[in-house]
N, C-alpha and C positions, 0 to 999 in steps of 0.2 A: 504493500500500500504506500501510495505517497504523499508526501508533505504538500496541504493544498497552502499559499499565501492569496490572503482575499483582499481586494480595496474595494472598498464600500463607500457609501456616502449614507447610509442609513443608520441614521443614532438610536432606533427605536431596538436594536441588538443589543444596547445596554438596559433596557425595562423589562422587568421581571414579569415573564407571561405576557409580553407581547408575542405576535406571530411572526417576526422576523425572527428573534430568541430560539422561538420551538426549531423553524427552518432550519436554524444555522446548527445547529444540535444535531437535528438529521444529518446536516453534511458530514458532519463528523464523525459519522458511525462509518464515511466510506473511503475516509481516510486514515494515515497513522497520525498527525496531526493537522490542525486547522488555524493560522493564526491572520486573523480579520481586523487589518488597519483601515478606521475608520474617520470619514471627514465631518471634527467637529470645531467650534468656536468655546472659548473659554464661559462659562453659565451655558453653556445650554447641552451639557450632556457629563458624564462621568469623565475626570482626570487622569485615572489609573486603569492601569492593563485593569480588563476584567472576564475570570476563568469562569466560564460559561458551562463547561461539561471538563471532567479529566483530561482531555484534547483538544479543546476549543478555547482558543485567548482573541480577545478582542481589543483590541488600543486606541484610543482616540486621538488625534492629532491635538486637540486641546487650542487651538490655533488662537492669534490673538485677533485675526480677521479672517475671512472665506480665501483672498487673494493666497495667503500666505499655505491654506491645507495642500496643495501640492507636493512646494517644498519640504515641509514638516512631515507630511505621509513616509515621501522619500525618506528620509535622516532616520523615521522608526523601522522601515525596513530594511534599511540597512542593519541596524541595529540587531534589528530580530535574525536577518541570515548568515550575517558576522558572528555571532553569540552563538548559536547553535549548528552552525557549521552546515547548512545547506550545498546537498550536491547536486548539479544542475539534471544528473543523471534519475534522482529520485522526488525532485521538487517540481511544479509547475507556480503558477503565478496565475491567478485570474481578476480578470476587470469588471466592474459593474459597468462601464458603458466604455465607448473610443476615445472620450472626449478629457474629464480632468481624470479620473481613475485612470484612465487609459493612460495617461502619457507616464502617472507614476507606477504602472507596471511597465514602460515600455522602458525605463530609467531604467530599475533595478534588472532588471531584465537583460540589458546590455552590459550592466556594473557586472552583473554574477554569473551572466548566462543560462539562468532558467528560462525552459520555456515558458514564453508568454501565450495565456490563454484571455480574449478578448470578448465581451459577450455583448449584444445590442438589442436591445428592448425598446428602441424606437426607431418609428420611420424619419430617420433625421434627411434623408434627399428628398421629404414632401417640400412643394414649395412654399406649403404653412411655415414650416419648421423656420426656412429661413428667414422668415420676415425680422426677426430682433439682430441687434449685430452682435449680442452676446451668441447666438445660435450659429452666427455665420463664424466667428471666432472656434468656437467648438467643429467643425464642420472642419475646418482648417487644421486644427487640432488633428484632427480622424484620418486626414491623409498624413499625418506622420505616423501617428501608431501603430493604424491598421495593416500595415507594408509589412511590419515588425515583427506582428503575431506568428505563430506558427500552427493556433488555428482560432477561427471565427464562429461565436456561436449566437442562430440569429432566433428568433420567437419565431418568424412567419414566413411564408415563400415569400410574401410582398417586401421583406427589407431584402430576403436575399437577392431578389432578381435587379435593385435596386445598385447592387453592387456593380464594380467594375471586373471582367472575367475572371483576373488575376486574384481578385478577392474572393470570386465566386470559389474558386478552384481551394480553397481551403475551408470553406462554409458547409454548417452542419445546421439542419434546422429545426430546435427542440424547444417545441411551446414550452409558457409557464403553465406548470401544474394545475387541476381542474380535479376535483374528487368528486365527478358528475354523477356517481350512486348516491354519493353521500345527499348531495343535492334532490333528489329525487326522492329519498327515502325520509327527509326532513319535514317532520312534522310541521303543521301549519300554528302558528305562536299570535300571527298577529295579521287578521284577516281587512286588507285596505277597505272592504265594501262596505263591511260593517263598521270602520272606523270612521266613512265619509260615506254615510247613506246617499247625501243628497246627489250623490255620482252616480249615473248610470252604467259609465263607463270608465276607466283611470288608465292615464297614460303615466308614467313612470319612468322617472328619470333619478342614477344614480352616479355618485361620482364625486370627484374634488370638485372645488366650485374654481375653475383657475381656465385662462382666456383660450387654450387650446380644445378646451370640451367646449367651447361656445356656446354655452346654456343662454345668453342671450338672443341670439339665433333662434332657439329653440321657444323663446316663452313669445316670440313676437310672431314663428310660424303659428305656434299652437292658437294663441287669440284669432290668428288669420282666418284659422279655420269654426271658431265659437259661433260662430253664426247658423250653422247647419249642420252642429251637435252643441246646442247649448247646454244641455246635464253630461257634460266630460269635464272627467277636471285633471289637473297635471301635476301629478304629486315630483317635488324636486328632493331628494333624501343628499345631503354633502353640507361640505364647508369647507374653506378654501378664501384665498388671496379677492377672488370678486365678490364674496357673499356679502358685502355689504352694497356694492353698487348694483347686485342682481336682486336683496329686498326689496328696493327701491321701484324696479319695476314691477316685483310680487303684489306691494301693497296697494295697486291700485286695482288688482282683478280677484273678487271671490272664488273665479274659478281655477287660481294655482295656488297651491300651499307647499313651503318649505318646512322641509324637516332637519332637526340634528342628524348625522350620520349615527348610524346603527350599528349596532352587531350583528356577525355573519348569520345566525339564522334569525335573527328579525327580517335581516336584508331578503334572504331568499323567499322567507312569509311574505315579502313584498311582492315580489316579485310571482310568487306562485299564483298572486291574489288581482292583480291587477291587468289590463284586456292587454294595454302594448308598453312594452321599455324602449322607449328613444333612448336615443346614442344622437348626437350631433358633432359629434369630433373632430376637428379640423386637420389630424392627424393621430394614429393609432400604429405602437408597433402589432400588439396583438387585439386587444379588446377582451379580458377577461369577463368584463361584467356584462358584455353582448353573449359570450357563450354561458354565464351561470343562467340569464334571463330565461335563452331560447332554452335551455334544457330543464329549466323549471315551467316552461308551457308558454311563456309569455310571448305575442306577436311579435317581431322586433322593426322598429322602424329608424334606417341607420344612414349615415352618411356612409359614402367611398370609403371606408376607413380600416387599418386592420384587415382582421378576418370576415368583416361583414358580408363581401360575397359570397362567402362559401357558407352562410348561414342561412341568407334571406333570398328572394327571390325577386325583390326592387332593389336599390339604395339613391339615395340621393347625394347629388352634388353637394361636397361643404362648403359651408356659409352663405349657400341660396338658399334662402327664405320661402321662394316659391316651392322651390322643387321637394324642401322639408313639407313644406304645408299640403304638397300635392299627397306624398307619400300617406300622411297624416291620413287624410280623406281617404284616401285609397283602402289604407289600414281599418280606421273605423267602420267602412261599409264592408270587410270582407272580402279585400281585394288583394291584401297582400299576405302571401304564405311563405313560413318558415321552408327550410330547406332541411332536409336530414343530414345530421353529421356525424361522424366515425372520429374522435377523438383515439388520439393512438396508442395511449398510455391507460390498464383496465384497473392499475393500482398504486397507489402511490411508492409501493418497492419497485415497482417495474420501472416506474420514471425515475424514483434516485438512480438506479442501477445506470440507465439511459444518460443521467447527466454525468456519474463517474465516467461513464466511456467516454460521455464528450471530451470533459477536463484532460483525463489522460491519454486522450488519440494524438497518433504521431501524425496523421494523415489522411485523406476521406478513403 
């Protein structure tokens, strides 16, 4: 078994029973050890290595601003593969994304000679993506690292085909995990219909509230359409970076309600319970919450995004307002059908096993 080294950018690995915690636990069971440097800012996460499982260490950069966790990540790995004497022969390195984790695996990586393992969880060539120049910076970022890897691990065919040959030619493509029994077998906790009688119908949207899901988009097709379903209403379940400028246009329609974000089986009770879950996403590497929808029964009504084709059998153009509101209609009358899908993975052993082969493959 070999030494996995992880750059993360996710603090919630230091909160006791969070689900990033449980994950990274698992990883551990597939390797001899696991040690997960993490990008954090000085308050806002733990200062000290912290031993997670008998193999699992977790470090925080502790940083004294965001600019500076690069470099800092860097200096702990060093640290960490100097100290315990990593061979390039039995260690790999893997990346949460190409962009700032990336370049600090792609450092230690040249420093020490482990293979660098790189992973991509967004569709970063949508031309959404680019619109910020922090995104175009990162983007630039991604043609230096990505060359580096020795191998590419992507969520969807849509980011792999997205690539260029030479990157294709090292690309493996292994969704995030989906424990679609569990989903199905999950008792009904919290029934939307009976919690908003006066809906005949509920469209359902879940999600961070942040400008790349466009839930603005979404609340201003949805009224488009109020007119010729006036008892639909649009339940919003997140929170997030825009929820206060997206209240603002909640509070003037009784027919959309925002919720705090939930826990996983309130969410699925959501979803089990409600006619369609919109997705509006201006870009998607995969769309986790499109497939828990569709496999809890729910209609889906989706932008281009992700996996949404291989799910539904319309999608609408992102951030057309018409072509959502058309969908919308579509939906409510009975006009747009789910697609059957064959997820690949029947248990979540089968998919750890699946992601150690990725981490440690020399080659496709």
């Amino acid at each position: 078994m070999k030494t996995l080294i992880m750059i993360s950018t996710d603090a919630k690995i230091f909160e006791e029973g969070s689900q990033v915690r449980a994950r990274v636990s698992e990883y551990g069971t597939l390797f001899s050890e696991l040690h997960i440097i993490v990008f954090t800012t000085r308050g806002n996460g733990d200062d000290a290595r912290a031993e997670i499982t008998k193999n699992v260490f977790a470090y925080p950069t502790n940083s004294i601003s965001k600019l500076l966790c690069v470099t800092d990540a860097v200096k702990i790995g060093v640290s960490i593969i100097t100290n315990s004497k990593f061979l390039p022969t039995d260690s790999v390195i893997t990346t949460q994304d190409p962009f700032e984790t990336g370049l600090v695996g792609e450092k230690l990586s040249e420093k020490f000679g482990i293979p660098l393992h790189i992973q991509i969880h967004t569709d970063f060539y949508s031309p959404y993506f680019k619109n910020s120049l922090r995104n175009r910076i990162r983007i630039a970022v991604s043609n230096k690292t990505l060359p580096h890897a020795r191998a590419i691990r992507v969520v969807s065919e849509r980011i792999k085909n997205s690539l260029s040959q030479n990157l294709q030619a090292k690309t493996a493509i292994l969704p995030i995990f989906a424990d679609l029994s569990a989903i199905k077998n999950l008792p009904i906790n919290t029934d939307l219909k009976k919690k908003y009688p006066q809906f005949k119908k509920i469209v359902l949207m879940a999600s961070r509230l942040t400008r790349e899901k466009d839930i603005s988009t979404a609340i201003t097709a949805f009224s488009a359409i109020l007119g010729n379903y006036p008892d639909t209403g649009l339940v919003i379940v997140g929170s997030g970076p825009e929820e206060k400028n997206l209240q603002k246009e909640i509070f003037v329609s009784d027919s959309i309600i925002h919720l705090p974000w939930a826990d996983y089986d309130t969410l699925i009770s959501y979803m089990k319970t409600c006619d369609i879950f919109l997705s509006t996403s201006l870009y998607e590497g995969y769309g986790l919450s499109m497939l828990e929808a569709h496999t809890a029964g729910a209609t889906l009504v989706a932008t281009n995004a992700g996996i949404a084709p291989l799910l539904v059998s319309d999608t609408a153009k992102p951030g057309d307002v018409n072509d959502i509101a058309r969908l919308l209609s579509k939906a409510l009358s009975g006009q747009v059908l789910n697609k059957s899908y064959i997820y690949s993975y029947p248990s979540k052993q089968a998919y750890l096993e699946a992601y150690k082969r990725d981490i440690e493959r020399e080659s496709l």
